[in-house]
C-alpha positions as CSV (number, residue, x, y, z in Angstrom):
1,X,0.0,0.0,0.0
2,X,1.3,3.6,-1.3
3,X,1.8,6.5,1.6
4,X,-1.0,7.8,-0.8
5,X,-3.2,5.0,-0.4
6,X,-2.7,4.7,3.2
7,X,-3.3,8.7,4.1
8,X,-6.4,8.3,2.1
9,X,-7.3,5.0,3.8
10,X,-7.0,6.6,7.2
11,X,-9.0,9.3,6.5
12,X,-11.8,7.4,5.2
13,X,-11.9,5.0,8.6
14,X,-11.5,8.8,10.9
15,X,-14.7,9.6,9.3
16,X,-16.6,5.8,9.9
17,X,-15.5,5.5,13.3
18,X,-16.0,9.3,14.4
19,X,-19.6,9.5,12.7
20,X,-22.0,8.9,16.0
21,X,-23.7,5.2,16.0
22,X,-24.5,2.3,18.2
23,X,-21.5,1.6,19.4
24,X,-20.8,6.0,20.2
25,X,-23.9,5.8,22.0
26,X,-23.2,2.6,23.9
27,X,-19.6,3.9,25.3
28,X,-21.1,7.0,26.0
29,X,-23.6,5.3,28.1
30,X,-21.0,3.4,30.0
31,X,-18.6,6.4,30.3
32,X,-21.9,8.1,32.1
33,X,-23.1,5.1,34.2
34,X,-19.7,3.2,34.9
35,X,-15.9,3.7,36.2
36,X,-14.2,5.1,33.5
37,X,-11.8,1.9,33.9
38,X,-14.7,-0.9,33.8
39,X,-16.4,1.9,31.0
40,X,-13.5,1.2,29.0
41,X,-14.0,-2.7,28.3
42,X,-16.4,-1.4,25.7
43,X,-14.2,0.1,23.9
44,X,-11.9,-3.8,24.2
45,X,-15.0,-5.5,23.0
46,X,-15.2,-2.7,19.9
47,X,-11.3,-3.3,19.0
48,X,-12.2,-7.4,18.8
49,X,-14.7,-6.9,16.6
50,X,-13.2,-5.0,14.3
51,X,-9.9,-6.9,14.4
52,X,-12.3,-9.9,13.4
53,X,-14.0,-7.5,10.4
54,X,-10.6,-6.8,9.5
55,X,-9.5,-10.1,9.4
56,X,-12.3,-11.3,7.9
57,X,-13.0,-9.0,5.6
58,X,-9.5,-9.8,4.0
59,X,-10.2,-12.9,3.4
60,X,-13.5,-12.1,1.8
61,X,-16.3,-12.7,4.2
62,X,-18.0,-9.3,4.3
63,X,-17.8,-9.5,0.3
64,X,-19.5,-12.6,0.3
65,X,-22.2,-11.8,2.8
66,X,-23.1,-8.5,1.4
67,X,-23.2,-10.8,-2.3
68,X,-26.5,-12.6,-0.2
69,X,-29.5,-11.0,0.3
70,X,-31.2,-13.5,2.2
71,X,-27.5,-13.3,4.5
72,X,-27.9,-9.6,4.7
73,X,-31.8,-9.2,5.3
74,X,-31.7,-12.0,8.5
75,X,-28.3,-10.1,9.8
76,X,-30.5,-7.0,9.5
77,X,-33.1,-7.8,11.1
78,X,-31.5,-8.9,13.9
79,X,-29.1,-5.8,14.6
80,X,-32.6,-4.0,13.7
81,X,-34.1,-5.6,16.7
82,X,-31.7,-5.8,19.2
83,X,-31.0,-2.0,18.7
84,X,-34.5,-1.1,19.0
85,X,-34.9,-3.5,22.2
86,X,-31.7,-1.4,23.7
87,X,-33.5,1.6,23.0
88,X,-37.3,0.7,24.1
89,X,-35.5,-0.8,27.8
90,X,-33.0,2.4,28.0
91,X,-36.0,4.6,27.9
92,X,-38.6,2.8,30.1
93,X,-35.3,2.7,32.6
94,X,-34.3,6.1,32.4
95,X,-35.6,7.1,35.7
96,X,-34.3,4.7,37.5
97,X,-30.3,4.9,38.9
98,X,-27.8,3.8,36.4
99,X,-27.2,0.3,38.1
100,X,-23.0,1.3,38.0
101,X,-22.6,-1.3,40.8
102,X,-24.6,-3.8,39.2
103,X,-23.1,-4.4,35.8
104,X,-20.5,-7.0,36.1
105,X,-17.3,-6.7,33.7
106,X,-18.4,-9.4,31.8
107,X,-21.5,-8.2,31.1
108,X,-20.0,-4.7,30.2
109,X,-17.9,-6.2,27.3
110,X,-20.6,-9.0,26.1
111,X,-22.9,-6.5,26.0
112,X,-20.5,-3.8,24.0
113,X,-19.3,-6.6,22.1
114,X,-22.8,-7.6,20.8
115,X,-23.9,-3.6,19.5
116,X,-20.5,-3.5,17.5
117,X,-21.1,-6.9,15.7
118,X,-24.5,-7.3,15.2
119,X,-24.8,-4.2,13.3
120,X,-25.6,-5.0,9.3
121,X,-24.0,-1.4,8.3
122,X,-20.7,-2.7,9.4
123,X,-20.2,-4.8,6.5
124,X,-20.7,-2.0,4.7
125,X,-17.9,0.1,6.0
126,X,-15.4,-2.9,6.1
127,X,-16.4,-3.4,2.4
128,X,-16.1,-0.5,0.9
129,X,-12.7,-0.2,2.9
130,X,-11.5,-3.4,1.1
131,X,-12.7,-2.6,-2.3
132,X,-11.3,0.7,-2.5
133,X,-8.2,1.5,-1.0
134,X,-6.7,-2.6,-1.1
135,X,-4.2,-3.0,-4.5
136,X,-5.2,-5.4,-6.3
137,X,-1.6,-6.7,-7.6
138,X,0.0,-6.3,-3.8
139,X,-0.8,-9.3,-1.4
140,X,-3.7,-9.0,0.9
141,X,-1.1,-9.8,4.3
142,X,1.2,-7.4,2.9
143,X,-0.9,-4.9,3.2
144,X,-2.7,-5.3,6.8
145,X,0.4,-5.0,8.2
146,X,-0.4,-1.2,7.4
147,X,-4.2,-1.5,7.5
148,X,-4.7,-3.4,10.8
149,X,-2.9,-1.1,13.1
150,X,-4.3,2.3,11.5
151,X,-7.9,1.4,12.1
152,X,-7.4,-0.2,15.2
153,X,-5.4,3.1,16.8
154,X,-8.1,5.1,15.2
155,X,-10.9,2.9,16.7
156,X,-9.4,2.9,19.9
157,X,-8.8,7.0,19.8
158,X,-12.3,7.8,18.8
159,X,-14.3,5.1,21.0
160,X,-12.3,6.5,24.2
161,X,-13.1,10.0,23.3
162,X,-17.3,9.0,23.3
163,X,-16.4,7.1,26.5
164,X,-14.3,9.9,28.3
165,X,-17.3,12.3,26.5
166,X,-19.6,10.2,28.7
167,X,-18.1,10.6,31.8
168,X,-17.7,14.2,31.4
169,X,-21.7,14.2,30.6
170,X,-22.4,12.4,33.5
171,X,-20.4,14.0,35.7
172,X,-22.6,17.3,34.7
173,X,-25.5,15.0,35.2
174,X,-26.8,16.0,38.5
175,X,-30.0,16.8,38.5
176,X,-32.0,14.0,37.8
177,X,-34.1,15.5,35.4
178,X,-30.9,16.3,33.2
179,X,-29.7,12.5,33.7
180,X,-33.6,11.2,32.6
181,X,-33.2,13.3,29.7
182,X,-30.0,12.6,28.3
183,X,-30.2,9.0,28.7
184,X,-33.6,8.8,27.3
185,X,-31.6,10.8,23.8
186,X,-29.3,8.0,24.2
187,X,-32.3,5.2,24.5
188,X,-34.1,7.2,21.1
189,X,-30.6,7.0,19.1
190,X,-31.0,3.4,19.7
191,X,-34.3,3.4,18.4
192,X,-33.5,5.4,15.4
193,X,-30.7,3.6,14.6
194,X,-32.6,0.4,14.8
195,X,-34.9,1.6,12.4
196,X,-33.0,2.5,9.6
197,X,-31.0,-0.7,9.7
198,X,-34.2,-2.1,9.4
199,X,-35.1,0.0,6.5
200,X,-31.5,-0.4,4.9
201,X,-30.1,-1.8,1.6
202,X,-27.8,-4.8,1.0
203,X,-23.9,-2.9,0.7
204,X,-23.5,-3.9,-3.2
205,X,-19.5,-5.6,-4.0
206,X,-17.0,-4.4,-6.5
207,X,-17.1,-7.6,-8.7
């Protein structure tokens, strides 16, 4: 991969990991309910799922399940559901205390780990990161020796940024009617994003 190539390729994954989604409004949720240090397992359980993407997507899985519609419209459907679930319990819960105490670290990363993968637009962004900044005539291993650790360090940068954004929101938090409102945005982003998964098209493959 050129300097070119990889400049351009770094800019493109700044702007997919730094647009707000799921997994923005999940670590800012943890960064406003939890320690920052058990807060920061989402951010863990965002790196292994996109070091699997990566790795997959190099050795053509996304292509091949954004090349199957029936693949794409179940996956859909279920990252359409679960998001919407997150949001409908996020807002009926909103007045209650954010269970910090209660959340095991297990649960923090499972749960983290789940909004990042089952999340159909993801193929999209992995795929579009394979078919148009990967050469062709170079070998694929060649080149995510550059690739891998680029996104990963700018995953890692922008995930702990929503997370630290969190903590700084929740630290401001202190009226209750402040913290009922800001975490029932964060339950309606779920919601939102929910629905226009469920209303989105199959990513199409450069063939």
């Amino acid at each position: 991969m050129s300097f070119d190539a990889w400049t351009i390729f770094a800019l493109f994954w700044l702007v997919f990991v730094t647009t707000p989604g799921p997994n923005a409004v999940n670590c800012i949720s943890n960064g406003m309910s939890l320690p920052l240090s058990k807060a920061m397992l989402g951010v863990l359980a965002i790196l292994t799922q996109a070091s699997a993407f990566l790795i997959l997507s190099a050795l053509g899985v996304t292509a091949l399940i954004a090349a199957s519609p029936t693949g794409f419209f179940i996956a859909k459907l279920v990252g359409a559901g679960f998001l919407i679930w997150l949001g409908l319990r996020g807002w009926m819960n909103a007045t209650k205390p954010a269970p910090a105490s209660e959340r095991p670290a297990r649960q923090v990363y499972l749960h983290a780990l789940a909004v990042a993968t089952i999340n159909p637009k993801s193929v999209a962004g992995y795929l579009a990161a394979f078919s148009q900044f990967v050469q062709p005539d170079v070998p694929i291993w060649e080149q995510m020796v550059m690739i891998m650790p680029t996104a990963l360090v700018i995953t890692m940068f922008s995930y702990t940024g929503f997370t630290v954004l969190g903590a700084v929101m929740g630290k401001a938090a202190l009226g209750a009617v402040f913290n009922t409102w800001v975490r029932r945005v964060m339950a309606g982003c779920f919601i939102i994003y929910g629905v226009l998964l469920g209303t989105s098209t199959a990513p199409i493959a450069k063939g």
